[in-house]
NUVO-869097 format. One record per residue (C-alpha): residue in one letter; x, y, z. Coordinates in pm, whole numbers, padded with zeros to 5 digits, always signed. Each point is the difference from the previous one (the first is absolute). Layout:
BEGIN
AXYZ
...
//
This chain:
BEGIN
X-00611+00205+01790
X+00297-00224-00002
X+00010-00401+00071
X+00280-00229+00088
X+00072-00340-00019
X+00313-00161+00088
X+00031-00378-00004
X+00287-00233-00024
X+00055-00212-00301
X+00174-00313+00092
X+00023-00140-00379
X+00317+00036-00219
X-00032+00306-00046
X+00286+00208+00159
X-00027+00363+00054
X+00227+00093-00278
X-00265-00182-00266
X-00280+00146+00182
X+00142+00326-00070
X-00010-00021-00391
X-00365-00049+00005
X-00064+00253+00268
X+00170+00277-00198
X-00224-00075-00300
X-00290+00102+00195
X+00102+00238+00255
X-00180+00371-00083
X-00330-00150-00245
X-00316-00056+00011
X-00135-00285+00261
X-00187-00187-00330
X+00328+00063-00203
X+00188-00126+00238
X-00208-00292+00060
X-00033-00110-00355
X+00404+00063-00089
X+00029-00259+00320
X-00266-00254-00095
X+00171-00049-00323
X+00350+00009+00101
X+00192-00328-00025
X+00236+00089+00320
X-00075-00210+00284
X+00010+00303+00257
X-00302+00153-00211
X-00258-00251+00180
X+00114+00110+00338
X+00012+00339-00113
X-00332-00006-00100
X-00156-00181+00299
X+00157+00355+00213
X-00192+00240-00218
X-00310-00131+00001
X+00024-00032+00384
X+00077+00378-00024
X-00254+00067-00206
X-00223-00166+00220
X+00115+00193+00321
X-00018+00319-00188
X-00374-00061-00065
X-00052-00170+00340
X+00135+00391+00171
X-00177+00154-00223
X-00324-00149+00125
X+00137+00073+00354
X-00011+00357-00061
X-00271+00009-00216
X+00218+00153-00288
X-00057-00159-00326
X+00290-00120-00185
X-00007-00104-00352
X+00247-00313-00087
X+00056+00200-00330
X+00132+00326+00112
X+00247-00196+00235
X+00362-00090-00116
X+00353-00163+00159
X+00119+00308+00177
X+00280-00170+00218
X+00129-00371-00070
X+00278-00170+00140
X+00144-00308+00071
X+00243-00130+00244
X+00180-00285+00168
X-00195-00232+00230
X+00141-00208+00232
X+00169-00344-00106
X-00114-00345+00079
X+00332-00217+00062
X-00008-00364-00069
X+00284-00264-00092
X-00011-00253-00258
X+00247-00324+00004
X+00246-00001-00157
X+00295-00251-00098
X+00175-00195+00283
X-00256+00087+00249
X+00039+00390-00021
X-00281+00248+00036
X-00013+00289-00249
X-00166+00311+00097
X-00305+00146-00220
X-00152+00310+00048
X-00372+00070-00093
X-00017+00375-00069
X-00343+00203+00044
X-00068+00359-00079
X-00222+00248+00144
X-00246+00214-00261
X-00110+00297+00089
X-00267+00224-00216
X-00122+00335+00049
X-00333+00078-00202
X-00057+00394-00074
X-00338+00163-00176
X+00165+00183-00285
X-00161+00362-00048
X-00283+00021-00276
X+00108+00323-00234
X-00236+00191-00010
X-00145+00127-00336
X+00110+00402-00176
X-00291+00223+00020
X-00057+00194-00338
X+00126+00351+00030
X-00287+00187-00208
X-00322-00077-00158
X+00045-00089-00325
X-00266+00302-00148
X+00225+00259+00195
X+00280-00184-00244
X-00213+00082-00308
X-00071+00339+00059
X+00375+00076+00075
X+00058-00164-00326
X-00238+00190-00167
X+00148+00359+00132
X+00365-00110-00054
X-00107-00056-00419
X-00210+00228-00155
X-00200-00176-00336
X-00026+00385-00151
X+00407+00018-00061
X+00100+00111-00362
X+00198-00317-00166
X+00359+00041-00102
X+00071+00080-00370
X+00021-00313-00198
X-00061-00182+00343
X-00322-00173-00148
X+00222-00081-00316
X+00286-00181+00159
X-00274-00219+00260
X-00136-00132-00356
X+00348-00077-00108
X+00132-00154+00319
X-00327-00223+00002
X+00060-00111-00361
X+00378-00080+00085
X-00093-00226+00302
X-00291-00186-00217
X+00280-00016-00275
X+00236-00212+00207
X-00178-00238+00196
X-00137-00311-00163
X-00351-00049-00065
X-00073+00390+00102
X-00042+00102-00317
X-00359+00057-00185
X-00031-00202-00308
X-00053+00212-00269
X+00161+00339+00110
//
């Protein structure tokens, strides 16, 4: 389920600034994206943001057309762009009765909404009593020790207690 919105914004903001802000949110989450915009100081955020909640809106309004659910969360910015709008062309005065020209520059947003794919989760590969009793084959408990193997465990254990602090029994 995909929405677009495409509006012009005929503030300040030129394409080229609208750009910065768009590449901070192109390919995340919508509520990522809406939060990194609502607290961005860039001027172009505001119009940014006014375009992806109208997509999110026409995502959820097709979505009740075809009686597919679509869940805001799952949904993120799979296509943003921006480009030039047409310019509004005015003149200002100027000194000795000249007109100077000033051009009002729009830009066109455009974003593409995309439900991103739910992993699904591993299914275990065995039971974990078939685990056990291959555990339980593999070692046998009725295996003759090594010679002096009991010997050097008591050692090792009274090396280890040895050097670390505050391991050591009081009185041994």
């Amino acid at each position: 389920m995909t929405g677009r919105a495409g509006i012009p914004a005929d503030d300040a903001a030129v394409a080229y600034k609208m750009r910065l802000v768009i590449d901070q949110i192109r390919g995340k989450d919508v509520n990522e994206a809406l939060a990194l915009l609502r607290f961005s100081k860039k001027h172009a955020a505001k119009q940014i943001e006014k375009v992806l909640n109208s997509a999110v809106a026409n995502a959820e309004y097709k979505g009740r057309e075809s009686n597919d659910p679509v869940d805001v969360d799952t949904l993120y910015v799979k296509h943003a762009i921006i480009n030039e709008g047409p310019k509004l062309k005015r003149f200002t005065p100027a000194a000795m009765g000249r007109a100077t020209p000033i051009q009002k520059r729009t830009s066109h947003v455009e974003i593409v909404l995309g439900p991103r794919a739910v992993a699904a989760k591993p299914k275990a590969k065995a039971a974990s009593g078939e685990r056990g009793a291959r555990a339980a084959t593999a070692k046998p408990a009725d295996k003759p020790a090594a010679k002096g193997g009991e010997k050097a465990a008591a050692k090792g254990a009274e090396k280890t207690a040895a050097t670390r602090p505050g391991t050591r029994k009081k009185g041994a």
